[in-house]
N, C-alpha and C positions, 0 to 999 in steps of 0.2 A: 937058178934055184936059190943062193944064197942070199941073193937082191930080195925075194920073197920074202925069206924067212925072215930077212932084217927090218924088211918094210913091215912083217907082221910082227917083230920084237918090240918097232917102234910105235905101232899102235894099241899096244896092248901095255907098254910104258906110259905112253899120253893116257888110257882108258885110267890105270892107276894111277896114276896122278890126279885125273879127274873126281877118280872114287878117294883119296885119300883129302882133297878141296871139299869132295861134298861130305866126308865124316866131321872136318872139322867144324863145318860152318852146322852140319845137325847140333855138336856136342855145344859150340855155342848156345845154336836157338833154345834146346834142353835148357841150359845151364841158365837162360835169361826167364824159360817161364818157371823153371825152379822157384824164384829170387820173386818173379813178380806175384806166383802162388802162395808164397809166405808174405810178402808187404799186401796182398787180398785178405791172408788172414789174419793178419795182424789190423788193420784197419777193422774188418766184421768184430774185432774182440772191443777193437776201443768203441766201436757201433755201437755194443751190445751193452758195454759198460756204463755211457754216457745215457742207453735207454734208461737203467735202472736210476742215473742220477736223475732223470724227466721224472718220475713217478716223486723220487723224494720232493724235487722241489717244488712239483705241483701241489702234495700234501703240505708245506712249508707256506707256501701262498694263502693255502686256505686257513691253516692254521693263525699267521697271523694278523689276516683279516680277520680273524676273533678276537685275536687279542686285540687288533686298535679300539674294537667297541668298546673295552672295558678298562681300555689304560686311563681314561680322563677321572672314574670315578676310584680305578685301584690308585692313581696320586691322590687324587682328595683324601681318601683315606688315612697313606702317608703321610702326608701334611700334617692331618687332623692327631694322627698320633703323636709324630713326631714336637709338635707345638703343644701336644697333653705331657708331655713325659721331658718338656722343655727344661730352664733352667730356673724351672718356681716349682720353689713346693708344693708339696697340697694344702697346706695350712696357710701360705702366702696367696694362692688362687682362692682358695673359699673368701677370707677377707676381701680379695678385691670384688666378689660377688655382694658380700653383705651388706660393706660398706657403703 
């Protein structure tokens, strides 16, 4: 009878050990999709962030494809002033007209 009850002491010590193997390796596995549910939502956030930068820089593109059409005549212009309001007067330019 005591042989029994030792044989049954000892599989019921192997059983808990077994059960106390498999809580650890659960609290693991938990512990690892914890960690990879947060780097999932941490990535969807920069996803999400990076979308909003697509939209600006798509507007950015269009945008200064307008601008290249009009840069060749806004420098002309530039020029054109910048050479009126140069280092001759206005009485020094009419002369060089009249003369």
């Amino acid at each position: 009878m005591k042989d029994r009850v030792a044989e049954i002491i000892a599989k019921v010590d192997a059983l808990n050990l077994q059960l106390d193997e498999a809580k650890a390796k659960k609290e693991s596995v938990v512990a690892e999709a914890t960690n990879l549910q947060m780097s999932l939502d941490l990535a969807n956030r920069l996803v999400n962030g990076l979308s909003d930068e697509k939209v600006r820089w798509e507007s950015n593109v269009i945008r200064m494809g307008q601008e290249k059409l009009t840069m060749i005549g806004n420098t002309l212009v530039a020029a054109a002033f910048v050479s009126y309001i140069g280092p001759f007067s206005f009485s020094f330019r009419k002369n060089l007209w009249c003369e």
